[in-house]
TORTOR-767234 format. One line per field, with one value per residue: residue number from 0; x, y, z of N, C-alpha, C, O in turn. Coordinates in nm, 2 decimals. Layout:
n = NUM_...
n_xx = X_...
n_yy = Y_...
n_zz = Z_...
ca_xx = X_...
ca_yy = Y_...
ca_zz = Z_...
c_xx = X_...
c_yy = Y_...
c_zz = Z_...
o_xx = X_...
o_yy = Y_...
o_zz = Z_...
% end
This chain:
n = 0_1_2_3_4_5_6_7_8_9_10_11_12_13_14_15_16_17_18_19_20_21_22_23_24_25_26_27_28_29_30_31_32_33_34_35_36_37_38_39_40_41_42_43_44_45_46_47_48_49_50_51_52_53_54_55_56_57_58_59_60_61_62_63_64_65_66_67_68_69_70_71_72_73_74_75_76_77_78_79_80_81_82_83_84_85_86_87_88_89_90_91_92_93_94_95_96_97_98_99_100_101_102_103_104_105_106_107_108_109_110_111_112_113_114_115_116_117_118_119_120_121_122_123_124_125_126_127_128_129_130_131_132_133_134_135_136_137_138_139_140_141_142_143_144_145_146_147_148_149_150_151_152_153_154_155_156_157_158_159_160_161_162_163_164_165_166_167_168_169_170_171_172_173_174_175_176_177_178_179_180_181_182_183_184_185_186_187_188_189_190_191_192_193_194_195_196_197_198_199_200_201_202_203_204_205_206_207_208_209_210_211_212_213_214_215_216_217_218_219_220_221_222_223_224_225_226_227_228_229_230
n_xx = 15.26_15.00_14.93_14.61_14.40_14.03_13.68_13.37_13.16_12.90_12.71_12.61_12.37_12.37_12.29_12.20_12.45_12.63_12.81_12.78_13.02_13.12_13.34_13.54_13.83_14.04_14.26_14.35_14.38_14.55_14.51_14.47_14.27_14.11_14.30_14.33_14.33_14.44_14.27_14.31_14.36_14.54_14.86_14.97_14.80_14.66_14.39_14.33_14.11_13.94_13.89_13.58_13.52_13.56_13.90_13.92_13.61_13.45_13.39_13.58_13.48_13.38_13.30_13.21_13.21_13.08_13.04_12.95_12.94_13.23_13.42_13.70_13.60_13.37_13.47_13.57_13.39_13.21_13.40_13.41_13.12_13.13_13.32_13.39_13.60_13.82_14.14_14.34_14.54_14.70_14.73_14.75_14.86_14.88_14.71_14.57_14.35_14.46_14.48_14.66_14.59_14.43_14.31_13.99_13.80_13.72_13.58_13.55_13.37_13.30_13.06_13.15_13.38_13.30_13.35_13.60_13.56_13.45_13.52_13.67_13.47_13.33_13.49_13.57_13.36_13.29_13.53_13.42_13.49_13.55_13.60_13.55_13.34_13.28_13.13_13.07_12.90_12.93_12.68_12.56_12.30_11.99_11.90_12.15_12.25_12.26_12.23_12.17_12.05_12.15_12.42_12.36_12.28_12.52_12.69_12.56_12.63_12.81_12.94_13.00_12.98_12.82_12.67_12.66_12.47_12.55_12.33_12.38_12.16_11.86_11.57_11.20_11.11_11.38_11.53_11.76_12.06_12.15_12.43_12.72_12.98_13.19_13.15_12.94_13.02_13.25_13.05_12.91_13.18_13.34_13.65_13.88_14.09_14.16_14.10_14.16_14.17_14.02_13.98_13.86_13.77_13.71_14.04_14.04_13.81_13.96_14.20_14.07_13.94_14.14_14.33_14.10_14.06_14.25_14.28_14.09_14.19_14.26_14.53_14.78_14.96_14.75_14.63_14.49_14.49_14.48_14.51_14.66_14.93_14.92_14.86
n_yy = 18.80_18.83_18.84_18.82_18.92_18.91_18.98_18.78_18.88_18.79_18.41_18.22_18.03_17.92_17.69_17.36_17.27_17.49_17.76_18.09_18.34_18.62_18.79_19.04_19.22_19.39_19.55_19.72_19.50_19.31_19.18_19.03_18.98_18.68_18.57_18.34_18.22_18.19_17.99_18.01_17.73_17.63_17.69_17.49_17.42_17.49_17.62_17.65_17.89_17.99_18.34_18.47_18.73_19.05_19.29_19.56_19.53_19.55_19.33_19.05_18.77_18.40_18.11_17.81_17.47_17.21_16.91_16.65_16.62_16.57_16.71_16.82_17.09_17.15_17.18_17.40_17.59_17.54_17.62_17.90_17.94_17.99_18.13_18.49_18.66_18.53_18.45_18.50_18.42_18.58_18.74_18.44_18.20_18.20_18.25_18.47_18.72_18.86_19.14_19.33_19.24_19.24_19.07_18.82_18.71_18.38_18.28_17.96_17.76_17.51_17.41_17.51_17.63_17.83_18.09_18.13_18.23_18.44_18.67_18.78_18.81_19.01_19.23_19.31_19.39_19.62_19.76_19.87_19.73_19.70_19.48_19.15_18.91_18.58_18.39_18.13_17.81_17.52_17.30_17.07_17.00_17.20_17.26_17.25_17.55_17.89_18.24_18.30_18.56_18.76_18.68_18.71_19.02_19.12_19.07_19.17_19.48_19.48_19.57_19.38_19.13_18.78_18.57_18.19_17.97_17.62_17.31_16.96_16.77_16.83_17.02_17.01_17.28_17.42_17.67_17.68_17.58_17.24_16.98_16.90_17.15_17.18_17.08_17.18_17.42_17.41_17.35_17.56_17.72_17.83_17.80_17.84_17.99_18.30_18.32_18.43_18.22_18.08_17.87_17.70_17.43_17.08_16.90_16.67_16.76_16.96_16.92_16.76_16.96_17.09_16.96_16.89_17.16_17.23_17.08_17.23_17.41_17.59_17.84_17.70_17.93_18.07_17.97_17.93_17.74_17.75_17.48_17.37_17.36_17.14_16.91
n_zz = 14.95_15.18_15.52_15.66_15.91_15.90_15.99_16.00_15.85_15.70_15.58_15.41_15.24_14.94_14.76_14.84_14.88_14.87_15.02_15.05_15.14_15.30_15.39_15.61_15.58_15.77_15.70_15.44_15.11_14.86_14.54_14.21_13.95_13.98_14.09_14.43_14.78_15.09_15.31_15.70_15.90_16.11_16.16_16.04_15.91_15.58_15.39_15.01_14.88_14.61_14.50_14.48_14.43_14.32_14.27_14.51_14.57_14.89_15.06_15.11_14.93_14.91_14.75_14.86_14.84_14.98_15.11_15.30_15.64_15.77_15.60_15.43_15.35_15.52_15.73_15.74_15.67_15.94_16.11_16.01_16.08_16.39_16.46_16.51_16.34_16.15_15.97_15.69_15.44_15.14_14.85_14.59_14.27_13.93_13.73_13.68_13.54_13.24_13.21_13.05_12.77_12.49_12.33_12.27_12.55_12.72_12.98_13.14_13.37_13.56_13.81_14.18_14.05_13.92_14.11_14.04_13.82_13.83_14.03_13.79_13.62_13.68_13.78_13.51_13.45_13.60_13.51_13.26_13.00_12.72_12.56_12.39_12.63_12.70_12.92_13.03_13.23_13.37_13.48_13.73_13.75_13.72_13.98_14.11_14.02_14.08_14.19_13.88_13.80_13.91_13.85_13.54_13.50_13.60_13.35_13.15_13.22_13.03_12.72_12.49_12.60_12.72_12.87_12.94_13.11_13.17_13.23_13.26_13.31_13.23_13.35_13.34_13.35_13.25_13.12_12.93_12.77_12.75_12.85_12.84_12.94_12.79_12.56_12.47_12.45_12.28_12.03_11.97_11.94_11.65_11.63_11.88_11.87_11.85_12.12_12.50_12.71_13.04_13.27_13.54_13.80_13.86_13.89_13.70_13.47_13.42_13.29_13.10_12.95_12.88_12.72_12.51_12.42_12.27_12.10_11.92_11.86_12.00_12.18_12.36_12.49_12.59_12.75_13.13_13.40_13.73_13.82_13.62_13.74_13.87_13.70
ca_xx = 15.15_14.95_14.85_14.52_14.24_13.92_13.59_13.33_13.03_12.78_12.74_12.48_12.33_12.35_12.21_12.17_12.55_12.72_12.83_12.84_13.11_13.17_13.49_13.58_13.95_14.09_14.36_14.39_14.41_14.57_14.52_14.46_14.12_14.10_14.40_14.28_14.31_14.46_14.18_14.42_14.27_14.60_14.98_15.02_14.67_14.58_14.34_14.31_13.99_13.95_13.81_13.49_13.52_13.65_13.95_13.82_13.52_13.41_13.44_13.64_13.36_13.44_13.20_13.21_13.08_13.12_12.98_12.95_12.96_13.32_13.46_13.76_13.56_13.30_13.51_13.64_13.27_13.16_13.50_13.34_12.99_13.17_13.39_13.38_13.73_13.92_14.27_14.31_14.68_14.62_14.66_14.81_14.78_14.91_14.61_14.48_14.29_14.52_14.44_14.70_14.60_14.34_14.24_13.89_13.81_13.64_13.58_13.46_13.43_13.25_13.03_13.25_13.50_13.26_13.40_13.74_13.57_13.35_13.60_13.73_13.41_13.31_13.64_13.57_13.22_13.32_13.62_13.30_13.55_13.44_13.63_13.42_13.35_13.18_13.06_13.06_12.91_12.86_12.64_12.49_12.13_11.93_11.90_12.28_12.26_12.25_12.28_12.17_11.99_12.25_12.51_12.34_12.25_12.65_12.74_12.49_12.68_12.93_12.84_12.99_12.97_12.70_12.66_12.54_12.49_12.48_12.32_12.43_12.08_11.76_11.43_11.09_11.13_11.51_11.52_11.88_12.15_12.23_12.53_12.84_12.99_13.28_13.11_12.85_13.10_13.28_12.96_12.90_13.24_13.41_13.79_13.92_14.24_14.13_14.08_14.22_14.08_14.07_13.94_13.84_13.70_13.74_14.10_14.02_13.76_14.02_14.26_14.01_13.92_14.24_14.33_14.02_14.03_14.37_14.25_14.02_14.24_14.35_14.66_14.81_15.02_14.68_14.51_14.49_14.41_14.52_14.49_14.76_15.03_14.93_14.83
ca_yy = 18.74_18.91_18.79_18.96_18.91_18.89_18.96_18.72_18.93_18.67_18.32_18.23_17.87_17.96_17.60_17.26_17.18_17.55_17.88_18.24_18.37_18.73_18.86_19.16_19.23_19.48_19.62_19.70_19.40_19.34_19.10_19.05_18.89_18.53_18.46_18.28_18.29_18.00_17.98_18.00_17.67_17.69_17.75_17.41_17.37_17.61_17.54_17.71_17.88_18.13_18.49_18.49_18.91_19.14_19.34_19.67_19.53_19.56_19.22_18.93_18.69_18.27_18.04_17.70_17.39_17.15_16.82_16.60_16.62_16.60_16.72_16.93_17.23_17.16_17.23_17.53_17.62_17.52_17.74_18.02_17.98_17.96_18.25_18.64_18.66_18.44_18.44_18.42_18.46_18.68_18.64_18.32_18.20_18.28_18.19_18.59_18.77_18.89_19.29_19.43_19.21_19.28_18.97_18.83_18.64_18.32_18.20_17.81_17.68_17.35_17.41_17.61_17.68_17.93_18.19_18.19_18.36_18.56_18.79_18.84_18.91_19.16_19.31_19.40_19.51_19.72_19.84_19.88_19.65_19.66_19.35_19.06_18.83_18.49_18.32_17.93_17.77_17.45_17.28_16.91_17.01_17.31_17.26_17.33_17.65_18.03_18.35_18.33_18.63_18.87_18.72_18.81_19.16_19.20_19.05_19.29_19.60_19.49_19.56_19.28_18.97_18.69_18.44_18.07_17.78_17.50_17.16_16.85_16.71_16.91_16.96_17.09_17.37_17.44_17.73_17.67_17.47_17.09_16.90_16.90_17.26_17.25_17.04_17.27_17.58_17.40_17.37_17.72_17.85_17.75_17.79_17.88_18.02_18.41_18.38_18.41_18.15_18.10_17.77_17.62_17.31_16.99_16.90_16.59_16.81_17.10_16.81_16.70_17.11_17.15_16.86_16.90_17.28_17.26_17.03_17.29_17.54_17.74_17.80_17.65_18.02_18.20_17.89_17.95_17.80_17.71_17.34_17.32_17.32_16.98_16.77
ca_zz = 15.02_15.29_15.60_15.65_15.93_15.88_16.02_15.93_15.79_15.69_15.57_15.33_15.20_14.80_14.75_14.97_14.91_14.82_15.09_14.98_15.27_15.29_15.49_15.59_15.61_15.90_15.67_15.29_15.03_14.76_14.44_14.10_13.97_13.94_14.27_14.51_14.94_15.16_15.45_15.80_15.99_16.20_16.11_15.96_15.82_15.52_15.27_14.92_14.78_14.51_14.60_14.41_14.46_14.22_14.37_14.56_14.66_15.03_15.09_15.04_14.88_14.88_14.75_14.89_14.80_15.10_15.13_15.43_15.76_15.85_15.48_15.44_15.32_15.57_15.81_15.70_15.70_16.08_16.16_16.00_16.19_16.51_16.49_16.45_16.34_16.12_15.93_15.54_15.33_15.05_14.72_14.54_14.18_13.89_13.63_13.73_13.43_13.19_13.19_12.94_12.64_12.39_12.29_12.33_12.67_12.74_13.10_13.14_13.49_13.65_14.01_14.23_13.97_13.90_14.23_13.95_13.68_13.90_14.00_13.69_13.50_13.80_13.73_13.36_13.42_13.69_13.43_13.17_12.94_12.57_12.54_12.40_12.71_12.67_13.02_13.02_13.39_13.37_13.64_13.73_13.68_13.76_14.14_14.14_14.01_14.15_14.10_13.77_13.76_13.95_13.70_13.38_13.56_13.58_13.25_13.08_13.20_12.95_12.54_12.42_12.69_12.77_12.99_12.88_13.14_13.07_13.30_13.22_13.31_13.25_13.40_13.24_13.37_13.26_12.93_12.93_12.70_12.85_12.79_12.88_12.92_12.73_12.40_12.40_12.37_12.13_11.94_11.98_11.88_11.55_11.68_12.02_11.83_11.94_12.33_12.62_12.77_13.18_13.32_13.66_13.80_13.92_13.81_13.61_13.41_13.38_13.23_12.95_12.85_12.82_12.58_12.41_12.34_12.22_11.93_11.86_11.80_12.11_12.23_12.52_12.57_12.59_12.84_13.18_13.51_13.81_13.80_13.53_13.76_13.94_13.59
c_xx = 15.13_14.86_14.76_14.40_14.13_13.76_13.48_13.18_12.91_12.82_12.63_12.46_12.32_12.28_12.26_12.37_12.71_12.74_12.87_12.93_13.12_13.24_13.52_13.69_13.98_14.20_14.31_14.43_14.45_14.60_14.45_14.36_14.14_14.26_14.31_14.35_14.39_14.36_14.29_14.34_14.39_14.73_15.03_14.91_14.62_14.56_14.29_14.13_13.98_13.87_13.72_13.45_13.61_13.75_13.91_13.66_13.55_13.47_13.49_13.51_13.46_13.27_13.22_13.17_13.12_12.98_13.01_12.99_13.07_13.41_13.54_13.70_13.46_13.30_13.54_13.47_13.17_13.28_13.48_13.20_13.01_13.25_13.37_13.48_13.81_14.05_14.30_14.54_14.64_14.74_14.83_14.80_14.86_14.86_14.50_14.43_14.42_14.51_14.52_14.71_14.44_14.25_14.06_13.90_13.70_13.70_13.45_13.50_13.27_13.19_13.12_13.33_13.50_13.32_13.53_13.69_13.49_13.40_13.63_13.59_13.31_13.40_13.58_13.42_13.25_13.45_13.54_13.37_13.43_13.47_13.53_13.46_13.24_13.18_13.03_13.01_12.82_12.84_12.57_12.38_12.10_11.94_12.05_12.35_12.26_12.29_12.24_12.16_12.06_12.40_12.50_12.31_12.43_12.72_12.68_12.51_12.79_12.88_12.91_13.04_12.81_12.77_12.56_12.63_12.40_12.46_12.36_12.26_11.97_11.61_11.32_11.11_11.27_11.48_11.67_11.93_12.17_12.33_12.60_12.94_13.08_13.25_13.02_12.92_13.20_13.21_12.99_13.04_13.30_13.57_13.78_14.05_14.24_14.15_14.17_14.14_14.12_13.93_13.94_13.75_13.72_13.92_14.12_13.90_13.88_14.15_14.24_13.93_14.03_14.34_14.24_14.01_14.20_14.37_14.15_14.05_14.31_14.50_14.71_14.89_14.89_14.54_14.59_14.42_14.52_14.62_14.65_14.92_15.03_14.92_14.90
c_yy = 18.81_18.83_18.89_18.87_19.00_18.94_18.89_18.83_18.85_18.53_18.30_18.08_17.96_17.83_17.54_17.24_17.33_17.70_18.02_18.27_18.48_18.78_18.99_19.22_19.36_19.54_19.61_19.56_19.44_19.23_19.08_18.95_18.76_18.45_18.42_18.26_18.14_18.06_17.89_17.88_17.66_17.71_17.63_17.34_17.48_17.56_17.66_17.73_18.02_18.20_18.49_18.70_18.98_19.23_19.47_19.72_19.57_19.45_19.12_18.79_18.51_18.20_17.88_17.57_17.31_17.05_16.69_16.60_16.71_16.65_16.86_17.06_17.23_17.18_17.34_17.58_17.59_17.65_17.88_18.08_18.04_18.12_18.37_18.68_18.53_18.52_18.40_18.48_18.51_18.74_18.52_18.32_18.29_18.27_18.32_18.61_18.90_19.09_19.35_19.37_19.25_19.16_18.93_18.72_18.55_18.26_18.10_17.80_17.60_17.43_17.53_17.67_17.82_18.07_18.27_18.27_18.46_18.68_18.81_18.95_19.04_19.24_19.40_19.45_19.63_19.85_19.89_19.84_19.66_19.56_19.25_18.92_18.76_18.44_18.18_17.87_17.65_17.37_17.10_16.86_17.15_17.36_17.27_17.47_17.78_18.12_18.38_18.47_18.76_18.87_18.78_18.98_19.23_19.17_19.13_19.45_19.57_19.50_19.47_19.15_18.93_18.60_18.31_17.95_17.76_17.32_17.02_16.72_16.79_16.87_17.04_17.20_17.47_17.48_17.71_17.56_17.35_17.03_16.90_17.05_17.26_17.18_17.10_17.40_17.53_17.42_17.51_17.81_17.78_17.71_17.88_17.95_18.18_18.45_18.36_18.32_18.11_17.99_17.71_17.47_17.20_16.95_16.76_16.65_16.90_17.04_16.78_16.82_17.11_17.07_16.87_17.04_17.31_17.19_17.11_17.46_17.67_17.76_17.83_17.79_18.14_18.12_17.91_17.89_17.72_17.55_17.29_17.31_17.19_16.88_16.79
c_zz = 15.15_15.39_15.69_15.74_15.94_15.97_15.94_15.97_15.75_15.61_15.51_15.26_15.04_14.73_14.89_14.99_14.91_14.93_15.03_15.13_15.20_15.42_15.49_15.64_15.68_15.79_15.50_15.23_14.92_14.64_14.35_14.07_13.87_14.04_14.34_14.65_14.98_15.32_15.59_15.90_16.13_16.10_16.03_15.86_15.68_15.38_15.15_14.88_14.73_14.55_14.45_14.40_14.39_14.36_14.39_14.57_14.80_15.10_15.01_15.01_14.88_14.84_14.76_14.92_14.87_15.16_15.28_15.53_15.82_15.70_15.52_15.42_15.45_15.68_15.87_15.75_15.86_16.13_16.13_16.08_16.32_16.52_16.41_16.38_16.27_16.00_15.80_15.52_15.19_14.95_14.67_14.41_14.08_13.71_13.66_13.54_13.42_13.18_13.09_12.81_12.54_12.32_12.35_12.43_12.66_12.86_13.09_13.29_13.51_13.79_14.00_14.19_13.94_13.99_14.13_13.89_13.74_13.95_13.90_13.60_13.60_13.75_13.60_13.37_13.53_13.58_13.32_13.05_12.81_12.52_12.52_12.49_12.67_12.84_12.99_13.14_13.35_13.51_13.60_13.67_13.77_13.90_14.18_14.12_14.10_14.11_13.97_13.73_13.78_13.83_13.56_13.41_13.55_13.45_13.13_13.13_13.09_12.76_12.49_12.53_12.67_12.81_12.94_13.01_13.13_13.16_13.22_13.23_13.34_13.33_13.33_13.27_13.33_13.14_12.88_12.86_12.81_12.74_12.89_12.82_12.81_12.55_12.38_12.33_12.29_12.02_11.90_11.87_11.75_11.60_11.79_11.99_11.85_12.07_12.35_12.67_12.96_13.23_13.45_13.67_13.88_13.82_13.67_13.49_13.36_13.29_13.08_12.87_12.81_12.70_12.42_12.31_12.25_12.08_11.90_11.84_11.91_12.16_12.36_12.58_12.63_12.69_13.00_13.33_13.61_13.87_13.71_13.57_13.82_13.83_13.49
o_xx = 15.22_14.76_14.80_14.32_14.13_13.77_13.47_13.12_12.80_12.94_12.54_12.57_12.26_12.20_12.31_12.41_12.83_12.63_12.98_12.89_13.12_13.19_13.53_13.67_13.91_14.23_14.25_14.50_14.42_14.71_14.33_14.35_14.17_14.30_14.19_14.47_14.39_14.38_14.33_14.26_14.35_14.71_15.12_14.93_14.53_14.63_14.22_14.05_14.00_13.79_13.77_13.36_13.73_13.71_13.84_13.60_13.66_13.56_13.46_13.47_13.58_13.16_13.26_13.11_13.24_12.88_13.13_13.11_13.07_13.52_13.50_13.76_13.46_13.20_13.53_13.45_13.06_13.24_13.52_13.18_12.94_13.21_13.34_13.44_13.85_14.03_14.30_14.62_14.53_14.85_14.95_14.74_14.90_14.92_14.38_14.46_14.46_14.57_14.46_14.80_14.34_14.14_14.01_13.99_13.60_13.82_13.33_13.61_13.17_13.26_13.16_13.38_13.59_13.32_13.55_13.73_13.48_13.34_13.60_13.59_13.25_13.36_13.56_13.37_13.19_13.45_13.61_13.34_13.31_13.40_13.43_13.55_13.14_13.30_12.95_13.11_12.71_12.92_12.54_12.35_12.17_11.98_12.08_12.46_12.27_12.38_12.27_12.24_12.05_12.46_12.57_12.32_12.46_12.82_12.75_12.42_12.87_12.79_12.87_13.15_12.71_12.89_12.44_12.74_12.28_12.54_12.34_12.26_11.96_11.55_11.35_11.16_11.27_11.43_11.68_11.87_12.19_12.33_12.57_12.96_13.05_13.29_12.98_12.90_13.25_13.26_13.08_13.03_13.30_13.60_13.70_14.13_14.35_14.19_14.26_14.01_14.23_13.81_14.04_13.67_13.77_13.92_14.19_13.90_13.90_14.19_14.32_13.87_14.04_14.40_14.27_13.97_14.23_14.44_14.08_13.98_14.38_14.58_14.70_14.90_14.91_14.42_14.71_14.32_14.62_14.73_14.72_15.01_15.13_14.96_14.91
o_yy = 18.84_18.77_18.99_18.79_19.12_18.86_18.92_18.85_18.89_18.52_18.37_18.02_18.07_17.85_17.59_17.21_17.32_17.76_18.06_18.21_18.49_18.81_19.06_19.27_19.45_19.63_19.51_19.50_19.54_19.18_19.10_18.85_18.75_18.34_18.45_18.30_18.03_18.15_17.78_17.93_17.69_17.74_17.65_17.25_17.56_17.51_17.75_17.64_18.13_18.17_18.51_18.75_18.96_19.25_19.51_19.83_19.61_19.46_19.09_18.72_18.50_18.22_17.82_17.55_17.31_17.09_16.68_16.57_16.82_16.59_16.95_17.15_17.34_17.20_17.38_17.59_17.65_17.75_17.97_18.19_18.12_18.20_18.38_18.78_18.44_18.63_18.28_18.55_18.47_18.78_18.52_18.42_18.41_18.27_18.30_18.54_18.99_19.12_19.43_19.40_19.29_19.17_18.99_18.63_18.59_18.21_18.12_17.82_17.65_17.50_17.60_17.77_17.91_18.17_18.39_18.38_18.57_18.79_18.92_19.06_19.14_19.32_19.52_19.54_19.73_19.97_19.97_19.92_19.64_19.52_19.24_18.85_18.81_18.46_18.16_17.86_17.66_17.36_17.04_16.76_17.20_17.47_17.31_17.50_17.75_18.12_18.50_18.51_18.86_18.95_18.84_19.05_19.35_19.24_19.16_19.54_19.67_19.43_19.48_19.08_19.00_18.56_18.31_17.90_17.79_17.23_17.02_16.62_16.84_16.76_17.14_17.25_17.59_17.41_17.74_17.46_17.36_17.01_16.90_17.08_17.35_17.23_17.10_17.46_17.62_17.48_17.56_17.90_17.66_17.60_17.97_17.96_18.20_18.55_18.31_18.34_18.11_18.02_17.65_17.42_17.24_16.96_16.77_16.57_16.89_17.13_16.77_16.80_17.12_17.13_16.86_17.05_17.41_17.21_17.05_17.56_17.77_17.66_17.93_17.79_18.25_18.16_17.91_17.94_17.65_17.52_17.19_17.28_17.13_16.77_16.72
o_zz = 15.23_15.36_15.76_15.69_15.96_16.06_15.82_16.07_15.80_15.58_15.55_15.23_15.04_14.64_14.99_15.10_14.94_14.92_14.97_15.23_15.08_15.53_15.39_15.75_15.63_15.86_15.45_15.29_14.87_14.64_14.37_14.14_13.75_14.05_14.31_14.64_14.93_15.41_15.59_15.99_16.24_15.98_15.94_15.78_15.71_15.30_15.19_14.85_14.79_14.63_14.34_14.35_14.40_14.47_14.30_14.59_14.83_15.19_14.89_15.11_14.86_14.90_14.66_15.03_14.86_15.21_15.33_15.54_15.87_15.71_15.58_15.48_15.49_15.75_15.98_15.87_15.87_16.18_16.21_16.12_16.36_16.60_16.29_16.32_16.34_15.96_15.78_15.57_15.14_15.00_14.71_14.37_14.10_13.61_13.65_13.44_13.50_13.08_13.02_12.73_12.61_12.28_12.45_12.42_12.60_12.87_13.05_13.33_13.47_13.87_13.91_14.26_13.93_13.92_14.12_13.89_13.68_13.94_13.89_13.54_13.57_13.66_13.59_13.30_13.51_13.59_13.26_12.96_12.79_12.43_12.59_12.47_12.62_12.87_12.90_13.21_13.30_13.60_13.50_13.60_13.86_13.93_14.29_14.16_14.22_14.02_13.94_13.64_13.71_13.77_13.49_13.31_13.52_13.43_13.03_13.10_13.09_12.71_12.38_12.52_12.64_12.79_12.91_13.03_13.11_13.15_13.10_13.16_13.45_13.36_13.27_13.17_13.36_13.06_12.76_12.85_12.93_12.62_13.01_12.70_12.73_12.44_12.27_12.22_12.23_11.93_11.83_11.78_11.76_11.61_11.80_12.08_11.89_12.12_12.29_12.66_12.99_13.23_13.47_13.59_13.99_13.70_13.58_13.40_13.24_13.22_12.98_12.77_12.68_12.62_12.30_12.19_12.18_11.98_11.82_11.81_11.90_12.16_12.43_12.70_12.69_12.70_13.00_13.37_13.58_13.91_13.74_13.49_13.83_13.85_13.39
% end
């Protein structure tokens, strides 16, 4: 683990409720895609969030979804307005994207969960991975979304990935699958007994993927996230 400051580079509203952050570390980094950061609020305060940035980018990317007022994340987020200069630990996690296996890859994540698979599937299009990647993001309803259009732009340097989200509540406007992310890609797939699979989320969601896809065939040495050390 590296303790690595920061310059804060920008700060960006990605919706009403979600922060693109881009950091720009003073020294060399180093970690593997799909770890995640502890944000330095002081020496006994430090709060975890996954590096939405493939490794050997520019900057360190976080995306952070940070609701009211006085909210632990929202904190973290006034502390970034405020200062030029902050303080991250670098890297954690040990639900990274697997790189020396062959198998095919499915990333599912919930909201924010999304930042996990986003390094990774950076990663493999950046590696021009022929690996077959499937894309999972499920979201509330449309107005929680983003990015769409830059993610399918980097999921289509890859010849065998796509990208499907999927709202839970549509609007006329919405060309997109609704449900519930992980019973739609159940639909979708016949067995999960193939992937790698690499999951984020809220951890009571990341709980009931991971029960559920294991009756549908996956195996629990080839599931992956973070979450599954606390439940």
């Amino acid at each position: 683990m590296q303790a690595i400051e920061c310059q804060v580079h920008s700060i960006t509203p990605l919706t009403d409720y979600v922060y693109k952050v881009l950091l720009k570390p003073n020294t060399a980094v180093n970690f593997l895609p799909g770890q995640y950061l502890n944000f330095v609020m002081s020496e006994d305060d430090k709060r975890p969030f996954s590096i939405a940035s493939a490794p050997n980018a520019e900057f360190i990317e976080l995306q952070i979804g940070a609701f009211g007022e006085d909210s632990y994340a929202m904190q973290v987020i006034e502390r970034i307005k405020s200062a030029a200069v902050v303080n991250v630990e670098i890297a954690m996690g040990d639900a990274f994207l697997r790189t020396d296996s062959e198998r095919p890859i499915l990333l599912v994540a919930g909201g924010t969960g999304f930042s996990y698979i986003k390094s990774m599937f950076e990663h493999l299009a950046a590696q021009q991975s022929t690996r077959e990647v499937i894309v999972y993001w499920g979201l509330r309803d449309a107005s929680a979304c983003y990015e769409l259009e830059e993610t399918q732009a980097t999921i289509n340097k890859m010849p065998n990935a796509s990208f499907i989200p999927v709202v839970e509540t549509t609007s006329a406007d919405w060309q997109g699958k609704e449900g519930l992310v992980h019973k739609t890609l159940m639909n979708d797939i016949k067995t999960l007994a193939p992937y790698d699979i690499y999951i984020a989320g809220r951890f009571d969601m990341v709980g009931i993927l991971r029960d559920d896809f294991l009756a549908h065939g996956a195996n629990k040495d080839h599931m992956y996230a973070d979450a599954f050390a606390f439940i």
